[in-house]
VEXVEX-493080 format. One record per residue (C-alpha): residue number from 0; residue in one letter; chain; x, y, z. Coordinates in steps of 0.02 Angstrom, whole numbers, m for minus. Layout:
BEGIN
{atom NUM, "A", "A", {X, Y, Z}} ...
This chain:
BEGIN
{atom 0, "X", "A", {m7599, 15115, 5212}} {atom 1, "X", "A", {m7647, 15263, 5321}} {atom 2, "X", "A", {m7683, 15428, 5258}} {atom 3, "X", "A", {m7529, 15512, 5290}} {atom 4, "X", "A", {m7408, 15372, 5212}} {atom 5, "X", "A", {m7526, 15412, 5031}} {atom 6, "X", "A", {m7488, 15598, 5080}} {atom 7, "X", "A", {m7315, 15562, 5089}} {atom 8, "X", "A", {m7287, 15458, 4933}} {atom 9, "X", "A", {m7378, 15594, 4834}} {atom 10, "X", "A", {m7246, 15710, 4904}} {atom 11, "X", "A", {m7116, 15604, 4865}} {atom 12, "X", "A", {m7187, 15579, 4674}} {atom 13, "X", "A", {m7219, 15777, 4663}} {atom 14, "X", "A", {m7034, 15815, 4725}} {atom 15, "X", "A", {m6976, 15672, 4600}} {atom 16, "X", "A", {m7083, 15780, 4463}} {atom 17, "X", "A", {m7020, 15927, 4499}} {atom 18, "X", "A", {m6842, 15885, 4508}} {atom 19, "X", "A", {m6840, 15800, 4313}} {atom 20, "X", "A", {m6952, 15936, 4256}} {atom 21, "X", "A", {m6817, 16087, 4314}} {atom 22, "X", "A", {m6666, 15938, 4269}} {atom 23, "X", "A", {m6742, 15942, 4083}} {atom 24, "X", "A", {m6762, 16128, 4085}} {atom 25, "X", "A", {m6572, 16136, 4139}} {atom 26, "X", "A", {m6532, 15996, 4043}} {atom 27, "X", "A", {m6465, 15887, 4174}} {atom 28, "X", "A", {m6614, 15778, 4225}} {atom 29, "X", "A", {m6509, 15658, 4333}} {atom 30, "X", "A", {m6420, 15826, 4440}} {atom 31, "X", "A", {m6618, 15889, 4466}} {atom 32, "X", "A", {m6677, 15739, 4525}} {atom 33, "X", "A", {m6525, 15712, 4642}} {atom 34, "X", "A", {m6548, 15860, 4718}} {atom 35, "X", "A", {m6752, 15865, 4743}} {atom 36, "X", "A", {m6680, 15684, 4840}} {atom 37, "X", "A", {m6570, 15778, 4945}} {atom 38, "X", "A", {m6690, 15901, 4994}} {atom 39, "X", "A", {m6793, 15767, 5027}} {atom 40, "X", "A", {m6655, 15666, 5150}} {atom 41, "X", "A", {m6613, 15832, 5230}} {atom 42, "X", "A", {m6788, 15847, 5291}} {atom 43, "X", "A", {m6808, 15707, 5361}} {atom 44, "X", "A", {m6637, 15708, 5445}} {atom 45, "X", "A", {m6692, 15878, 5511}} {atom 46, "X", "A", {m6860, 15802, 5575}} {atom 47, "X", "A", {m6763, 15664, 5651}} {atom 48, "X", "A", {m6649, 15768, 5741}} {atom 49, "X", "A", {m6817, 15863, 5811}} {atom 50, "X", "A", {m6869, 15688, 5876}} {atom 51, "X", "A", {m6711, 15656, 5950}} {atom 52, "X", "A", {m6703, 15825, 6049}} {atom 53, "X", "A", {m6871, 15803, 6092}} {atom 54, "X", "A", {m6845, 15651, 6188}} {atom 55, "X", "A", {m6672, 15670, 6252}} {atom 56, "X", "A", {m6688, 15881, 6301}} {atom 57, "X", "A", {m6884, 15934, 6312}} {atom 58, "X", "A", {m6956, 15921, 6476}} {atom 59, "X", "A", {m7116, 15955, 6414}} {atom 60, "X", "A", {m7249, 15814, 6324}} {atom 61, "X", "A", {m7299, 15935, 6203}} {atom 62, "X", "A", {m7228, 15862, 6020}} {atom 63, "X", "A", {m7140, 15964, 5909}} {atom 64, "X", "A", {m7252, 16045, 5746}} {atom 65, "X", "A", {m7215, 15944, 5598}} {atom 66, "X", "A", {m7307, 15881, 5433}} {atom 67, "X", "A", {m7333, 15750, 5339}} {atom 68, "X", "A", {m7281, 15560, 5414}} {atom 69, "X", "A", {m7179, 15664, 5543}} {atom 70, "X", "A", {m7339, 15713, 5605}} {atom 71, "X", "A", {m7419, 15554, 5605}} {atom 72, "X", "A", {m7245, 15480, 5702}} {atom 73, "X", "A", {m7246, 15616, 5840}} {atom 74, "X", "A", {m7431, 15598, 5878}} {atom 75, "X", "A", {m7390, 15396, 5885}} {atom 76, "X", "A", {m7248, 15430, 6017}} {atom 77, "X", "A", {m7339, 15570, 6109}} {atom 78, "X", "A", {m7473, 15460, 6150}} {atom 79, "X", "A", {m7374, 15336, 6186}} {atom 80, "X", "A", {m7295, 15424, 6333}} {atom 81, "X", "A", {m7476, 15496, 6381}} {atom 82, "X", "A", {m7494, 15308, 6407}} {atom 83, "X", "A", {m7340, 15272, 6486}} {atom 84, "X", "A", {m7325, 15437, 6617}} {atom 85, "X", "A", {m7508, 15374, 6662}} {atom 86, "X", "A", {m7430, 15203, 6697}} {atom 87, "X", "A", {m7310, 15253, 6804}} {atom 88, "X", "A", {m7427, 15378, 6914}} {atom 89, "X", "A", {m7515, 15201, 6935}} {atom 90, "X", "A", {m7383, 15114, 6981}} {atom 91, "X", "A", {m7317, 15253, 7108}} {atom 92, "X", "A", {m7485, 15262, 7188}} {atom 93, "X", "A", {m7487, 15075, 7201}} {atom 94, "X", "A", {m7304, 15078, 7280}} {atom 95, "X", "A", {m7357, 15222, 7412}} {atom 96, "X", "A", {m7501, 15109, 7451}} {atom 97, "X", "A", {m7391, 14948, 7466}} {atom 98, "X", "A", {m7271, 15046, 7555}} {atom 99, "X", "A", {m7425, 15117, 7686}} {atom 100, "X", "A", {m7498, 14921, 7703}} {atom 101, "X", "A", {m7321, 14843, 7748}} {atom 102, "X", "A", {m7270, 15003, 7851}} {atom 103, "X", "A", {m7441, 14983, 7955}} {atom 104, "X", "A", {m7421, 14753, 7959}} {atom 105, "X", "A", {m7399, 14699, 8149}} {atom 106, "X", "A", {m7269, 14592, 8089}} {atom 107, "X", "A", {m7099, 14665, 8068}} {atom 108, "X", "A", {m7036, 14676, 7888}} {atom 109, "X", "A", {m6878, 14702, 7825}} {atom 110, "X", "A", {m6818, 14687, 7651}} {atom 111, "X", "A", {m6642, 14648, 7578}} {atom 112, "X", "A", {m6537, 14684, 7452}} {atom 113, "X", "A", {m6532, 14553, 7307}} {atom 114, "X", "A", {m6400, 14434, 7317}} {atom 115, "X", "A", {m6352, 14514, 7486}} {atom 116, "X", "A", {m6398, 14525, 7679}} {atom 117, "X", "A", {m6408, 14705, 7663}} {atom 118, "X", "A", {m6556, 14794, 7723}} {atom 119, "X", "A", {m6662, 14903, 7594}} {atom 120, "X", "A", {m6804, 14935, 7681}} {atom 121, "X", "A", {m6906, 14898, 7838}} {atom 122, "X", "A", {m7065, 14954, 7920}} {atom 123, "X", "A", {m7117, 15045, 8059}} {atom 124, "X", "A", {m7139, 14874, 8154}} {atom 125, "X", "A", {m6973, 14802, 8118}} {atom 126, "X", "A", {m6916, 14983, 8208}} {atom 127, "X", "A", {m7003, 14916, 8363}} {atom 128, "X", "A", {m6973, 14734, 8390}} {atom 129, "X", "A", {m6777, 14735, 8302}} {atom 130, "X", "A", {m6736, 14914, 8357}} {atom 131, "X", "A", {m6685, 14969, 8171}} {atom 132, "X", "A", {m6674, 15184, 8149}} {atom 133, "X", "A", {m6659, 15257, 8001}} {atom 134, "X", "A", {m6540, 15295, 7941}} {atom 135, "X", "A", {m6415, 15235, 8049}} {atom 136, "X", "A", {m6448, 15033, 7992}} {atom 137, "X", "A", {m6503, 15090, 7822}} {atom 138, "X", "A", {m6383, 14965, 7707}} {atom 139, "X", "A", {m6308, 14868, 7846}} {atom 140, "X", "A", {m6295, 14706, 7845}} {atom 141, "X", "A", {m6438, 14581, 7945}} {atom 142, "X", "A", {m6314, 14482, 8015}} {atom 143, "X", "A", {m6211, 14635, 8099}} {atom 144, "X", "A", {m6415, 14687, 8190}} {atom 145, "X", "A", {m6445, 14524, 8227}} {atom 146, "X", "A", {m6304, 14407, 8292}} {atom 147, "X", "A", {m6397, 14274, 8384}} {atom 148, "X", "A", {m6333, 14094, 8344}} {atom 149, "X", "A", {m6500, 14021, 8316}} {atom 150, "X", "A", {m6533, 14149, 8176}} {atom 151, "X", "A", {m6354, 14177, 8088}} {atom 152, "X", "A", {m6366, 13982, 8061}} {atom 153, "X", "A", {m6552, 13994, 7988}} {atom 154, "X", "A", {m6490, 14148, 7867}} {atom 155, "X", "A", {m6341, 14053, 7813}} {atom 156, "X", "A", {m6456, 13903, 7758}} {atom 157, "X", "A", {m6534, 13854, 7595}} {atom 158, "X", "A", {m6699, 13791, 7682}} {atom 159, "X", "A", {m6796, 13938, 7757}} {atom 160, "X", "A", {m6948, 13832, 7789}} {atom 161, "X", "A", {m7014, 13845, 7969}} {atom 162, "X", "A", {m6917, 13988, 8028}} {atom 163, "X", "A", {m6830, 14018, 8197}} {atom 164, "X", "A", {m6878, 14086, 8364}} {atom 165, "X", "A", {m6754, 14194, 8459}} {atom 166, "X", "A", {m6777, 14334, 8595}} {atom 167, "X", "A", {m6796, 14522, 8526}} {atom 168, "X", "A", {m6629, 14611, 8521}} {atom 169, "X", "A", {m6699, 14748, 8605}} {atom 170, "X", "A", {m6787, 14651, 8739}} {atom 171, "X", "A", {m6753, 14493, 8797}} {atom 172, "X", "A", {m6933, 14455, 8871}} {atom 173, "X", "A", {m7007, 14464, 8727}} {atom 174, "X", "A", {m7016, 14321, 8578}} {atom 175, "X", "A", {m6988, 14314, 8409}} {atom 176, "X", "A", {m7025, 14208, 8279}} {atom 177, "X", "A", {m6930, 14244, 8097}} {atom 178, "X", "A", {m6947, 14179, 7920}} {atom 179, "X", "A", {m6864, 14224, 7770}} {atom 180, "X", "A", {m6968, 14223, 7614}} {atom 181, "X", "A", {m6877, 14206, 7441}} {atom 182, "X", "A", {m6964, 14323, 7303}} {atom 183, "X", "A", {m6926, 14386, 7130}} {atom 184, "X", "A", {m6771, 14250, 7112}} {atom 185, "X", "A", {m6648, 14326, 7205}} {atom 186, "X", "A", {m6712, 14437, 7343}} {atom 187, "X", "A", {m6774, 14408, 7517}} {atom 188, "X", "A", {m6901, 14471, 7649}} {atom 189, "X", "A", {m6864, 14440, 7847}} {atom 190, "X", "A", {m7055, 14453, 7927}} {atom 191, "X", "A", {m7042, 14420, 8132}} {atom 192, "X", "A", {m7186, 14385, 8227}} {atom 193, "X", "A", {m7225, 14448, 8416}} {atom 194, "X", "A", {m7232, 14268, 8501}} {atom 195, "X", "A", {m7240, 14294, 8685}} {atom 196, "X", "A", {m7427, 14289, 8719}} {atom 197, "X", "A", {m7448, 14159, 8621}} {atom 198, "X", "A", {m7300, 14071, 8709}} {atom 199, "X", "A", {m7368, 14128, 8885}} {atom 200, "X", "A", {m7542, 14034, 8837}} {atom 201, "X", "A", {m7460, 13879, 8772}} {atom 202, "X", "A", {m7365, 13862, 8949}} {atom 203, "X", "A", {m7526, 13900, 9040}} {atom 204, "X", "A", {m7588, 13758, 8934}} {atom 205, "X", "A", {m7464, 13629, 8969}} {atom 206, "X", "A", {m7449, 13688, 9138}} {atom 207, "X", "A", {m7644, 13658, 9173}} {atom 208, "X", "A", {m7626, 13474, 9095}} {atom 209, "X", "A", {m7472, 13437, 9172}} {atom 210, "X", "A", {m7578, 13476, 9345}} {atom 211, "X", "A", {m7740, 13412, 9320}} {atom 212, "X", "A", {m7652, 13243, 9270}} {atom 213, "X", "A", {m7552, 13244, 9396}} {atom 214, "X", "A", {m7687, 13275, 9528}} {atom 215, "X", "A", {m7823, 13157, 9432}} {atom 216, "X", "A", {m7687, 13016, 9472}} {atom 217, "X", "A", {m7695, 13001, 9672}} {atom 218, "X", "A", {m7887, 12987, 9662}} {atom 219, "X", "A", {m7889, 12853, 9515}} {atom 220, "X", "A", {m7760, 12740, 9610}} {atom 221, "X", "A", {m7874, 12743, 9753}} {atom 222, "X", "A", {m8030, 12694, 9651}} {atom 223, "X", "A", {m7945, 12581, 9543}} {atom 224, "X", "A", {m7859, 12486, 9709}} {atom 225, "X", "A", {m8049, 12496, 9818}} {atom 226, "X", "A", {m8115, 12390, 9640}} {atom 227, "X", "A", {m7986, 12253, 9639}} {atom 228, "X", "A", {m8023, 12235, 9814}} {atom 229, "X", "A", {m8207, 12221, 9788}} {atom 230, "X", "A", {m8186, 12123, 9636}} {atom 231, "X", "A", {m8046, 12006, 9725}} {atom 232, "X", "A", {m8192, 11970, 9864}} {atom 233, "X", "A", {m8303, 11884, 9737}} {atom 234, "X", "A", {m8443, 12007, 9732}} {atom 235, "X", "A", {m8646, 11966, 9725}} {atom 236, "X", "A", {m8665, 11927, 9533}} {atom 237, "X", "A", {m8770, 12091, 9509}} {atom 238, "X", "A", {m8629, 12189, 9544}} {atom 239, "X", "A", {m8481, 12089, 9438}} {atom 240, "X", "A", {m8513, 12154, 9302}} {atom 241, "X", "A", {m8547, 12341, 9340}} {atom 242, "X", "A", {m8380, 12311, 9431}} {atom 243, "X", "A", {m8284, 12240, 9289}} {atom 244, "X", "A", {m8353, 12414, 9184}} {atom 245, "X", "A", {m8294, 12511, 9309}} {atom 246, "X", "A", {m8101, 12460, 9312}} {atom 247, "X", "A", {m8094, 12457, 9120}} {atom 248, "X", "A", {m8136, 12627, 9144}} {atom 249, "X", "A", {m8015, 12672, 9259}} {atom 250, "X", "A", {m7885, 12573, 9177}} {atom 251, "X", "A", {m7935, 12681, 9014}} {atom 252, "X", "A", {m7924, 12826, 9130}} {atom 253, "X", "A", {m7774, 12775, 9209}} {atom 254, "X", "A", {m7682, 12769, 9028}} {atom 255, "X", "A", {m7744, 12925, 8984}} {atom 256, "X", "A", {m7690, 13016, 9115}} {atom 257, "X", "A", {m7496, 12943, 9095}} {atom 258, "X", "A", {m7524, 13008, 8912}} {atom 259, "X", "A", {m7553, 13172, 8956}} {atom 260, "X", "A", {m7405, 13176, 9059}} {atom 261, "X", "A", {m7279, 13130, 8947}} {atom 262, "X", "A", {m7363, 13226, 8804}} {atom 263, "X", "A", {m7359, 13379, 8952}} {atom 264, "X", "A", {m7157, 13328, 8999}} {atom 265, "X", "A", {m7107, 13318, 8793}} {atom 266, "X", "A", {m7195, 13485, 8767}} {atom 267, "X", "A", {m7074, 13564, 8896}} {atom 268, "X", "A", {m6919, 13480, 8934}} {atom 269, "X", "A", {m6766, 13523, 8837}} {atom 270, "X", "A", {m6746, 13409, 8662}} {atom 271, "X", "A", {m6620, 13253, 8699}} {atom 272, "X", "A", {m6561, 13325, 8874}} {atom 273, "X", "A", {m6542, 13134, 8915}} {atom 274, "X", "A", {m6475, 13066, 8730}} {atom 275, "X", "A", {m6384, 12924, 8720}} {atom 276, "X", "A", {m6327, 12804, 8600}} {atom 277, "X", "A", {m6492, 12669, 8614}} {atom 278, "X", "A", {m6490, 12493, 8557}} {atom 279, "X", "A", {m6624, 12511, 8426}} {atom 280, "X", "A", {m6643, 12321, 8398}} {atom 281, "X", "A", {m6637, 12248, 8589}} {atom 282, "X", "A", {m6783, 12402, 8578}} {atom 283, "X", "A", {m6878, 12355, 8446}} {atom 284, "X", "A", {m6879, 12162, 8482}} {atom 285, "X", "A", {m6947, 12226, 8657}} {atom 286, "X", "A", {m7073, 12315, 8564}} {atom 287, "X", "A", {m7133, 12164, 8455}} {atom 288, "X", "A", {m7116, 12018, 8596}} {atom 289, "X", "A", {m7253, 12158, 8710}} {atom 290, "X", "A", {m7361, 12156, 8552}} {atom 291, "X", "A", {m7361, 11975, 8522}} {atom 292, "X", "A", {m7422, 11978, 8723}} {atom 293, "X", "A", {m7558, 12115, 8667}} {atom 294, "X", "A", {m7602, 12015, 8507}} {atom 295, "X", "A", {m7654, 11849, 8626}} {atom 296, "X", "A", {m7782, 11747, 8553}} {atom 297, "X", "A", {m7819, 11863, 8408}} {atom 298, "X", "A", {m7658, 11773, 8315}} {atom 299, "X", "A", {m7597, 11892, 8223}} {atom 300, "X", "A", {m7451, 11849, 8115}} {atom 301, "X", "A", {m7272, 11963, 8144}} {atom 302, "X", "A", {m7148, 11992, 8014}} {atom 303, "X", "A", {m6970, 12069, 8107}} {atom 304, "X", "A", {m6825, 12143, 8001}} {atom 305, "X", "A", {m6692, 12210, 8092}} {atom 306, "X", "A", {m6540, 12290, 8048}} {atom 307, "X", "A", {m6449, 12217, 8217}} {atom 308, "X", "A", {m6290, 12342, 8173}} {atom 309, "X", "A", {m6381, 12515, 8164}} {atom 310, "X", "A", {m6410, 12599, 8325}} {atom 311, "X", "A", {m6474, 12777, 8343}} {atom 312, "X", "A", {m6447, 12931, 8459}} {atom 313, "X", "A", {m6593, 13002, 8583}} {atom 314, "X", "A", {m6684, 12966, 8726}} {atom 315, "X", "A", {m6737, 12757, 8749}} {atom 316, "X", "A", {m6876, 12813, 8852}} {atom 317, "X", "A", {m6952, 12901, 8745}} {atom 318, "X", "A", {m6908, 12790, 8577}} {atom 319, "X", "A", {m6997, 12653, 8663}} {atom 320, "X", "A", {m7160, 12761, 8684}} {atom 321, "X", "A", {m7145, 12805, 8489}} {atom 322, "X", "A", {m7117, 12626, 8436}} {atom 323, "X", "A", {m7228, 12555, 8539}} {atom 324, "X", "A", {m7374, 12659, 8509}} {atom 325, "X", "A", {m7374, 12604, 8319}} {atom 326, "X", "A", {m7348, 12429, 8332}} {atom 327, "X", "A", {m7484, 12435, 8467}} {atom 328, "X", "A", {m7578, 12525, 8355}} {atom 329, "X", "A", {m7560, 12416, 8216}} {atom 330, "X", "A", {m7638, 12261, 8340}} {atom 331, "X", "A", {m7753, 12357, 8403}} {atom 332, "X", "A", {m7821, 12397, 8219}} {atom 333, "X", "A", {m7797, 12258, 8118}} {atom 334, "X", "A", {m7947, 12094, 8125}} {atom 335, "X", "A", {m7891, 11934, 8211}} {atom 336, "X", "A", {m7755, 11838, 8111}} {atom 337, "X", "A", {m7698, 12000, 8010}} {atom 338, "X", "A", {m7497, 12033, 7976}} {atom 339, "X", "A", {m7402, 12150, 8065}} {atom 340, "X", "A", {m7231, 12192, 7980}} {atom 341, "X", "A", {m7094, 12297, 8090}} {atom 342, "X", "A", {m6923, 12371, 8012}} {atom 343, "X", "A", {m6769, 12440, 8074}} {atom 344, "X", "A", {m6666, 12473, 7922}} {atom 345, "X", "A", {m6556, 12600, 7841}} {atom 346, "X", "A", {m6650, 12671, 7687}} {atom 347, "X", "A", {m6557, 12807, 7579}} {atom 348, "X", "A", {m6422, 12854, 7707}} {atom 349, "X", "A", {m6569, 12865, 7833}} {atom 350, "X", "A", {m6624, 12760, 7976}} {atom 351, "X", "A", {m6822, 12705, 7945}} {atom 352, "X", "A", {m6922, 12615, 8088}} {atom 353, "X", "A", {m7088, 12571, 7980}} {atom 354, "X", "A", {m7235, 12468, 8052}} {atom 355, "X", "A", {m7366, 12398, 7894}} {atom 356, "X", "A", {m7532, 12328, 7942}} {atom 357, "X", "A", {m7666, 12233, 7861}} {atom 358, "X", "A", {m7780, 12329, 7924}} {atom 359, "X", "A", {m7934, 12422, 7864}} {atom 360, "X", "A", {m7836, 12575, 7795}} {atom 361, "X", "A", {m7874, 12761, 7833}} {atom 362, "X", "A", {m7938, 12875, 7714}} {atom 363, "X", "A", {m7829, 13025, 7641}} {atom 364, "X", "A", {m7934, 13155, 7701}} {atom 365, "X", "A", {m7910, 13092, 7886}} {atom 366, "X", "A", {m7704, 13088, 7861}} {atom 367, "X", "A", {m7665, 13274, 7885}} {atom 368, "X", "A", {m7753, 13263, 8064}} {atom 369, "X", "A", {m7694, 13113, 8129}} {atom 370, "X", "A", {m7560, 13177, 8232}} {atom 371, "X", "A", {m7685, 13307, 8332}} {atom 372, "X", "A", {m7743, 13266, 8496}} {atom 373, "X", "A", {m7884, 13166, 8528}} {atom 374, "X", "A", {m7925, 13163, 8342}} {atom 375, "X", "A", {m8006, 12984, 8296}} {atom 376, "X", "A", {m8056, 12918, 8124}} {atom 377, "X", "A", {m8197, 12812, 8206}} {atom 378, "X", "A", {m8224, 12866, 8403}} {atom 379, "X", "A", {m8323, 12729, 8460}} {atom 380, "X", "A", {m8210, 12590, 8352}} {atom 381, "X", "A", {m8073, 12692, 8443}} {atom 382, "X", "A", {m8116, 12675, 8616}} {atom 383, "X", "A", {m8191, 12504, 8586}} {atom 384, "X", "A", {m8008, 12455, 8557}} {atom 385, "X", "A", {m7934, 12560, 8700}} {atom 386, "X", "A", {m7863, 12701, 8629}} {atom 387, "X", "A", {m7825, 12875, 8703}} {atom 388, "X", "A", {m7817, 12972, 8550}} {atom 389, "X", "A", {m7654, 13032, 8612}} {atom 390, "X", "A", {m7526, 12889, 8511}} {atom 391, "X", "A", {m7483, 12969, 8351}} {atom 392, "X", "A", {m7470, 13136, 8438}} {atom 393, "X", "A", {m7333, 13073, 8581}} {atom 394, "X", "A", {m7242, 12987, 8406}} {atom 395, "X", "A", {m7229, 13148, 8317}} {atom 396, "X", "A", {m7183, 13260, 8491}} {atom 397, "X", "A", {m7041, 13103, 8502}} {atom 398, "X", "A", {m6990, 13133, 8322}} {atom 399, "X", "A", {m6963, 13333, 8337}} {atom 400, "X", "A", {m6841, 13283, 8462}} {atom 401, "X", "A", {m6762, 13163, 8384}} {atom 402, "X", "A", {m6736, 13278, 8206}} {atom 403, "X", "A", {m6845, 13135, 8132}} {atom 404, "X", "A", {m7007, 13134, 8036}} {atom 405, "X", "A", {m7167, 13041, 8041}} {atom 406, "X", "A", {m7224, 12958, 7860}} {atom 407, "X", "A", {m7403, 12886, 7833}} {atom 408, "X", "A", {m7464, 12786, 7680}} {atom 409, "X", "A", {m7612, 12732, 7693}} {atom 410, "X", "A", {m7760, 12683, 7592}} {atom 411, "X", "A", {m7937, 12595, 7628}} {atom 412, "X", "A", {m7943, 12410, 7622}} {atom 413, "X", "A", {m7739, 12390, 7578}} {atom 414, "X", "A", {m7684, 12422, 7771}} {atom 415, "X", "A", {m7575, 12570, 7843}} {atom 416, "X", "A", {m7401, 12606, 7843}} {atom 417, "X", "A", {m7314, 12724, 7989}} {atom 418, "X", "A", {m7136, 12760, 7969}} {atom 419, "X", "A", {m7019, 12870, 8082}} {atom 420, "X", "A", {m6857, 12913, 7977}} {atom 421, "X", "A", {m6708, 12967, 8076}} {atom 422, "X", "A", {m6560, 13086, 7973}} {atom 423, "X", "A", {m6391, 13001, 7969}} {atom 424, "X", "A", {m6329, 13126, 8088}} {atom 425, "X", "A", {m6437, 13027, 8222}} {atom 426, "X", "A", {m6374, 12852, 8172}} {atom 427, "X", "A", {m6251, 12757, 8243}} {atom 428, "X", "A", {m6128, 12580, 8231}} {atom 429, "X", "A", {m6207, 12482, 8386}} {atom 430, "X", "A", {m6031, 12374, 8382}} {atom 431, "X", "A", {m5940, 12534, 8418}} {atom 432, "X", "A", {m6073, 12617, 8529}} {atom 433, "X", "A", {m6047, 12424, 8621}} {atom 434, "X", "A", {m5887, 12474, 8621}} {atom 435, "X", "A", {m5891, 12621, 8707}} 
C-alpha cells in the first residue's frame, strides 16, 4: 500500500471520528456520521470533475493542485501523458522521415485507400513516371489514371505476384514495370519501376546472340562439310582420329549454335503468334521413338502413358523442343539399362507432361539454377554426354509461352523428375480438335 492510500484511510477514519464524536454531542450519531460521508463523496466528486475538465478542456499538461490520493492519481496520469506526448513526437518524426525516404525512392510509390483503389498518397517519383499533381488526383481512383488493359486486369486480380509491364501514361517510350504489395490486411502500395534501359540492354543482348549465331553458322557448315570430305577419303591413320575430334566438335558447336537461336527467337517473338491446337500424343510418341534411337546400345528401358484424348494449345515447334529436351535429357543422364518413364496425362484439371529417370539425382541446392544458361551440375560429365547447357532453359522460355510451369523433384541416387503442367485453359479434346 503506497503512502498516500495510508494517508487517505487515516482521513477517512479521522472524518469517521469526527462525525460520531459531533453525532454524540448532538445526539444523533448516525445523522453526524452521514454527513462527515457526504462531505467525504462530495470531495471526491468535486476532484473527479477536476480530472474530467482537465482532460476534456485544459490545453495545458500541467495537473490540477489536489491532496491526498487525488494527488497521487493526477501525478500517475500526468506522467502518463509526459510519456505518451513523447511517443507521439517519436512517431511523427519517424513518419516525416518515412515520408522523406519514400518521397526521395526512384521507384514510384503510390498508396491506396483501404478496401479501395483510391489514391492516398504518392511520391515525388510516382509525379514523374505516372504524371500524378496534387491535388488534382488526390482521392481519385487508380483505375480512372491508369486505364491500360494490361494493368486494370492485374488490379482487378487476387494474385499480384510478378507484376505487369505497360508503357508510362505520360510517355509512351518509356517502360514500366508495376506491383501491388498487400500490407496491414487490407491496404495496398502500387511501386513502378523505370524499365527501359534495362529493356534496351536485354535487346542488345538478344540481338548480339541472335547475330553472332547466326554468322558462326556459315563458317561451321563449311568446316564441318571440308571434314566429312576428308574423313569420307579415308585419311592417313595419324590424322583419323584428330579428324573424328574435330567433327564432334563441330557437331557440339553446330547444336549450340541452333540453341542459341531459338533461345534468341523465344526471347523475342510474340507468345503463341503461331498456336494451334497440337496433337500432344502423335508428339510425344515422336519424342520417345527419337529417344529410343538416341538410347541405341545403352538399352535403356521406356515406360509410355498417354492420355491419347487430351490435346493442348501452342506452338508444335516449339513443344517438341521442350519435350524433347527432357526425355533426351533423361538418356543422356541415366547409366546403360536405366528406366525412362514419359506421361501425358490430365492431373487435377491440368495437363502434366512428366519425364522420371533412374538416374543419379541432382542435389537441392543445384535445383533453383537449373533453368539458367549454361549452368551445369557436373561440366565435364555434361559435355562428356553432349550437352549445351541450354535444355532446361529453352523448356522453361517454351513454358512462359505456353502459361505452363516447369516442376523438378529430384533427389541423389532416387533419379529426377521434370514435369511441364499446362492450365486447363490450354487443354483441349483431340477428337474435336480432329474434328475441326
Amino acid at each position: 500500500m503506497t503512502r498516500a492510500w495510508q494517508h487517505e484511510l487515516w482521513r477517512l477514519a479521522a472524518l469517521i471520528l469526527v462525525g460520531v464524536l459531533v453525532g454524540a454531542l448532538a445526539g444523533q450519531v448516525m445523522a453526524g456520521l452521514l454527513l462527515v460521508l457526504v462531505i467525504y463523496l462530495g470531495w471526491h466528486l468535486y476532484n473527479l470533475n477536476r480530472l474530467v475538465r482537465w482532460l476534456r478542456e485544459s490545453k495545458s499538461f500541467k495537473p490540477p493542485e489536489a491532496s491526498g490520493i487525488w494527488d497521487e492519481a493526477f501525478e500517475h496520469i500526468y506522467r502518463l501523458q509526459q510519456r505518451n506526448q513523447k511517443r507521439k513526437r517519436n512517431l511523427s518524426h519517424m513518419l516525416k522521415r518515412l515520408h522523406k525516404m519514400t518521397g526521395a525512392l526512384p521507384d514510384a510509390t503510390v498508396e491506396l485507400r483501404p478496401d479501395s483503389e483510391e489514391i492516398e498518397w504518392w511520391n515525388t517519383a510516382a509525379a514523374r513516371y505516372l504524371g500524378f499533381e496534387f491535388p488534382r488526383d488526390s482521392g481519385q481512383r487508380i483505375s480512372n489514371l491508369i486505364r491500360h488493359p494490361a494493368f486494370l486486369d492485374y488490379l482487378h486480380s487476387d494474385n499480384y505476384e510478378g507484376g505487369v509491364e505497360i508503357p508510362s501514361p505520360v510517355n509512351e517510350g518509356q517502360t514500366l514495370r508495376i506491383r501491388l504489395v498487400r500490407y496491414a490486411g487490407n491496404r495496398r502500395l502500387l511501386v513502378a519501376r523505370d524499365m527501359t534501359h534495362i529493356q534496351k540492354l536485354e535487346r542488345m543482348r538478344q540481338d548480339f546472340v541472335a547475330n553472332v549465331s547466326h554468322e558462326l553458322r556459315t563458317p561451321l557448315t563449311v568446316i564441318t562439310g571440308y571434314l566429312e570430305a576428308m574423313i569420307d577419303d579415308e585419311p592417313d591413320e595419324r590424322c583419323v582420329v584428330p579428324l573424328q575430334s574435330m567433327q564432334e566438335q563441330s557437331e557440339r558447336m553446330r547444336r549450340l549454335v541452333e540453341d542459341l537461336m531459338l533461345l534468341a527467337r523465344l526471347e523475342s517473338d510474340e507468345p503463341n503468334d503461331a498456336a494451334r491446337v497440337v496433337d500432344i500424343p502423335e508428339l510425344v510418341a515422336q519424342v520417345v521413338s527419337q529417344a529410343k534411337t538416341l538410347s541405341g546400345v545403352e538399352g535403356h528401358r521406356f515406360e509410355v502413358h498417354i492420355e491419347n484424348t487430351l490435346c493442348l494449345v501452342g506452338v508444335k515447334s516449339e513443344l517438341f523442343s521442350a519435350f524433347s529436351n527432357l526425355v533426351f535429357n533423361a538418356v543422356r543422364y541415366t547409366p546403360a539399362g536405366g528406366s525412362i518413364q514419359v506421361d501425358w496425362v490430365r492431373e487435377n484439371e491440368t495437363g502434366l507432361f512428366s519425364v522420371t529417370d533412374s538416374g543419379p539425382g541432382i542435389e537441392a541446392q543445384h535445383i533453383p539454377r537449373l533453368t539458367e544458361r549454361f549452368y551445369r551440375v557436373d561440366a565435364g560429365r555434361s559435355r562428356a554426354r553432349g550437352g549445351t547447357g541450354l535444355g532446361l532453359a529453352i523448356v522453361k522460355h517454351v513454358l512462359l509461352r505456353h502459361q505452363g510451369r516447369l516442376e523438378i523433384d529430384s533427389e541423389p541416387g532416387r533419379g529426377s523428375r521434370f514435369g511441364c503442367r499446362f492450365p486447363e485453359s490450354q487443354l483441349r479434346s483431340c477428337k474435336s480438335a480432329k474434328a475441326l
